[in-house]
C-alpha positions in Angstrom: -69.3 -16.4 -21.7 -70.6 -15.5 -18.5 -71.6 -17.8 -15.8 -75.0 -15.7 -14.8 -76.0 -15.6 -19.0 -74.9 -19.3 -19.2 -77.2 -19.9 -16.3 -80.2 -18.2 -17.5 -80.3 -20.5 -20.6 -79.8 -23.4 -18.7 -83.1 -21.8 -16.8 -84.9 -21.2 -20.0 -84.3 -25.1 -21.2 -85.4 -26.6 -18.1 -88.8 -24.9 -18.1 -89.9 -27.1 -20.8 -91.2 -27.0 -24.7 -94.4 -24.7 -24.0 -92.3 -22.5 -23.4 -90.4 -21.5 -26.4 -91.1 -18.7 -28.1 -93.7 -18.6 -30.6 -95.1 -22.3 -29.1 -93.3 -24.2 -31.8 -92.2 -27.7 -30.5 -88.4 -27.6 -30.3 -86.9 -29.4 -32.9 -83.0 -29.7 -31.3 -81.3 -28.2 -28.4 -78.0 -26.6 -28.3 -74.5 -28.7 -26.9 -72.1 -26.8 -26.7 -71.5 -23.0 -28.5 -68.5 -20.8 -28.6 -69.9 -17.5 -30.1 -69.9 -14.1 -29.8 -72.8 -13.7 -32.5 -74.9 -16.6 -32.2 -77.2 -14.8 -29.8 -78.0 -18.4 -28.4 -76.7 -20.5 -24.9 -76.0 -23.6 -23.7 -79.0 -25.7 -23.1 -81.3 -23.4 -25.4 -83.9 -25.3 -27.2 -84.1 -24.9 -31.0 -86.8 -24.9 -34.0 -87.7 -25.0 -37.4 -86.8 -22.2 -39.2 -83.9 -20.7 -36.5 -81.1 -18.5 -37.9 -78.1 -18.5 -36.5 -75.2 -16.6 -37.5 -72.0 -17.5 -36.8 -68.3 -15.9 -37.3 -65.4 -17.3 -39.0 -64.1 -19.7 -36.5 -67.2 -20.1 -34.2 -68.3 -23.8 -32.9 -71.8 -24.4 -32.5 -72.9 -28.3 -31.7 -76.9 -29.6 -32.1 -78.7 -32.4 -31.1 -81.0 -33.6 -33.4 -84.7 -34.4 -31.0 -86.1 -36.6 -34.0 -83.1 -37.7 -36.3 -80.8 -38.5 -33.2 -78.3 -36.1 -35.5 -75.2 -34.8 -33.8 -73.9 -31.7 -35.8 -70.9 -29.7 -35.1 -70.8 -26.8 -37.2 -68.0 -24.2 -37.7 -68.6 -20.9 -39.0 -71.5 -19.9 -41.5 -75.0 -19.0 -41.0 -76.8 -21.8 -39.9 -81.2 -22.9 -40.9 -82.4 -24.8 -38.0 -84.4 -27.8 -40.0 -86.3 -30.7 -38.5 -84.0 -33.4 -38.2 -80.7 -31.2 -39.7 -79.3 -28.0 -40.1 -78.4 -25.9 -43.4 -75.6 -24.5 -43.2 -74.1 -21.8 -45.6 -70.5 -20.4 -45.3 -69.1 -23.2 -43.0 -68.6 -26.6 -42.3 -70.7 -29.1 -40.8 -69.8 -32.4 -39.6 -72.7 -35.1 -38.5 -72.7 -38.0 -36.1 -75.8 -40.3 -35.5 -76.1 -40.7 -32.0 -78.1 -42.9 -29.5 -81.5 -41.4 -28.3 -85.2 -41.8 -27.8 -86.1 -40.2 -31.2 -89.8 -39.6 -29.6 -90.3 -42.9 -29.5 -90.1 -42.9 -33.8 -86.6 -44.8 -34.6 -85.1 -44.7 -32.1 -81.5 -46.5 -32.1 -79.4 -49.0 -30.3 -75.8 -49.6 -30.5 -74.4 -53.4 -31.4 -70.9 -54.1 -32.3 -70.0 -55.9 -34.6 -66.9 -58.5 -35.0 -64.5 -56.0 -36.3 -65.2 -53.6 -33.5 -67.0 -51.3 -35.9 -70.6 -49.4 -34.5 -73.8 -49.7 -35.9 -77.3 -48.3 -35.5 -80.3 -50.6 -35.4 -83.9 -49.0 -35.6 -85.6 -50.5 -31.8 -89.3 -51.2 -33.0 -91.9 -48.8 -31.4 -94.1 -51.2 -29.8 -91.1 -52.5 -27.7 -90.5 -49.0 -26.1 -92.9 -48.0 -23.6 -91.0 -45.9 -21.4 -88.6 -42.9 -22.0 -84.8 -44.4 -22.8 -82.1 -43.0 -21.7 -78.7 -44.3 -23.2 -76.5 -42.9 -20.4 -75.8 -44.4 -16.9 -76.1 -40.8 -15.6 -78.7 -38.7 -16.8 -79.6 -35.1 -16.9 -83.3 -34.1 -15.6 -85.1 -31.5 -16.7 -88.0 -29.9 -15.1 -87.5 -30.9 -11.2 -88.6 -27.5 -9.8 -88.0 -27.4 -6.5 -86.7 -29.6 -3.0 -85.4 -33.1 -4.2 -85.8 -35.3 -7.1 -86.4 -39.3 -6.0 -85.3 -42.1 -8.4 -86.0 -45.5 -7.3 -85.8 -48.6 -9.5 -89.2 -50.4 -10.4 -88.2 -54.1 -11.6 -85.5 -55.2 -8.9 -84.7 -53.7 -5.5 -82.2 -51.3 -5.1 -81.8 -48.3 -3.1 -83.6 -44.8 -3.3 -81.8 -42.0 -4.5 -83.1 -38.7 -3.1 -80.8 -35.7 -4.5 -81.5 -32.3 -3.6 -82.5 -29.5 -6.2 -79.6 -26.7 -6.5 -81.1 -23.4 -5.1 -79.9 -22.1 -8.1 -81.7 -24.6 -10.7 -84.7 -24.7 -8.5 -85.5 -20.8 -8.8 -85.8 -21.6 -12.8 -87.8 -24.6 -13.1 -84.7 -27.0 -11.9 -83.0 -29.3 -13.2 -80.3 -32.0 -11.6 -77.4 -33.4 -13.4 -76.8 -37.4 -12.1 -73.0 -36.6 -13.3 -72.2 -33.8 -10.9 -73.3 -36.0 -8.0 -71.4 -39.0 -9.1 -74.8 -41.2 -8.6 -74.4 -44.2 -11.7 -77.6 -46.1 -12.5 -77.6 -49.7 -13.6 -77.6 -50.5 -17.5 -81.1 -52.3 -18.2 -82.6 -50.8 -15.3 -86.5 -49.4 -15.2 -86.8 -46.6 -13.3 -89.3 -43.8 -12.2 -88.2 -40.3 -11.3 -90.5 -38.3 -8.7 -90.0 -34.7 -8.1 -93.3 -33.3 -6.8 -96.4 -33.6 -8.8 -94.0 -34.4 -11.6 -93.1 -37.8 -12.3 -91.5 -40.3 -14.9 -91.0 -43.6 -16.0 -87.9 -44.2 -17.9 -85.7 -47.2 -18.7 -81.5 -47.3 -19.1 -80.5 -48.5 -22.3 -78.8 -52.2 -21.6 -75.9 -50.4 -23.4 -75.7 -47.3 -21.8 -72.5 -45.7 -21.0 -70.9 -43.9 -18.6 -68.7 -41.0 -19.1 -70.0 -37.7 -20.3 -71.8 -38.3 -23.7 -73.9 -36.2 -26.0 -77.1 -34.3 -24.3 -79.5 -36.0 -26.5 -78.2 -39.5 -25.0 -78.5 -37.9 -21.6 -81.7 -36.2 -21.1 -84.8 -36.8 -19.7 -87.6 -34.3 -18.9 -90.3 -34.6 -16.2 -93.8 -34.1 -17.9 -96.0 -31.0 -16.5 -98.6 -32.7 -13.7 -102.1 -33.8 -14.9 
């Protein structure tokens, strides 16, 4: 794959939902894809009623927006649903992982005594910002010059990183991970990039480390 195709899809993700062809609302967005045949990238948002073809052989990994559905998929010809994939003529292997659901059952990790992990549904009314169940997020949406994070219910220290040339010239977008920058677990934040702005909290939980997409991402809303 290369890097300037890679990029572009990046691009077309970052730009936000609006912007996906035929104005359906994305249903999943693509983690990780090693095709020659899948006609789809990195990053690229998905929906209802996709096709996507893949060779014998081929890897192809989902996240699931609503069902919080992580789906690694080998080979076959793949029917984008709403909270799973159909997939005919491969294999498909499913993981339930931690994110925001839209705000409808969303899920928390506990442990329990024998080290095993279990999912908990986090009751609506409790969640009134964006979560994020990763100590590093990914941003979405940034556009250009610097996205601000400062924390809202203790003081800490402003965080100002600069937008990528690159990501800025396609709606932007900033990856915590790549500059090393580690919020605290538990933490309420708000993220300011422009006119663009969000609230979000960190998972008590969260993790760091580099985790599924859907546990990572947040995107800043299009201004009023």
């Amino acid at each position: 794959m290369q890097l300037p195709i890679a990029m572009l899809a990046y691009c077309c993700a970052a730009l936000g939902f609006t912007q996906v062809a035929g104005a359906q609302t994305p249903v999943a967005i693509v983690e990780d894809v090693e095709s020659k045949t899948a006609g789809i990238e990195f990053m690229d948002y998905l929906r209802t009623g996709q096709f996507i073809r893949l060779a014998q052989g081929d890897r192809l990994v989902i996240g699931y927006f609503d069902s919080c559905w992580r789906e690694v998929i080998i080979g076959g010809t793949v029917l984008v649903g709403k909270e799973e994939s159909e997939v005919t003529g491969g294999s498909v292997d499913r993981q339930k992982v931690r994110c925001d659901a839209g705000k409808k059952g969303a899920t928390s990790k506990e442990t329990t005594g024998s080290g095993a992990m279990v999912f908990r549904k986090t009751p609506s009314a409790a969640q009134s910002h964006a979560t994020v169940f990763a100590l590093s997020p990914v941003f979405v949406g940034s556009g250009a010059g610097s996205l601000a994070i400062e924390r809202l219910d203790r003081t800490e220290p402003r965080i100002i990183i600069p937008v990528p040339q690159a990501n800025a010239s396609c709606g932007g977008f900033v990856d915590l991970a790549k500059s090393n920058v580690v919020l605290s677990a538990g933490g309420i934040y708000r993220a300011k990039a422009g006119a663009r702005e969000l609230t979000f909290k960190v998972d008590a939980s969260a993790e760091i480390g580099s985790l599924s997409i859907l546990s990572r991402l947040l995107r800043l809303p299009s201004p009023p």
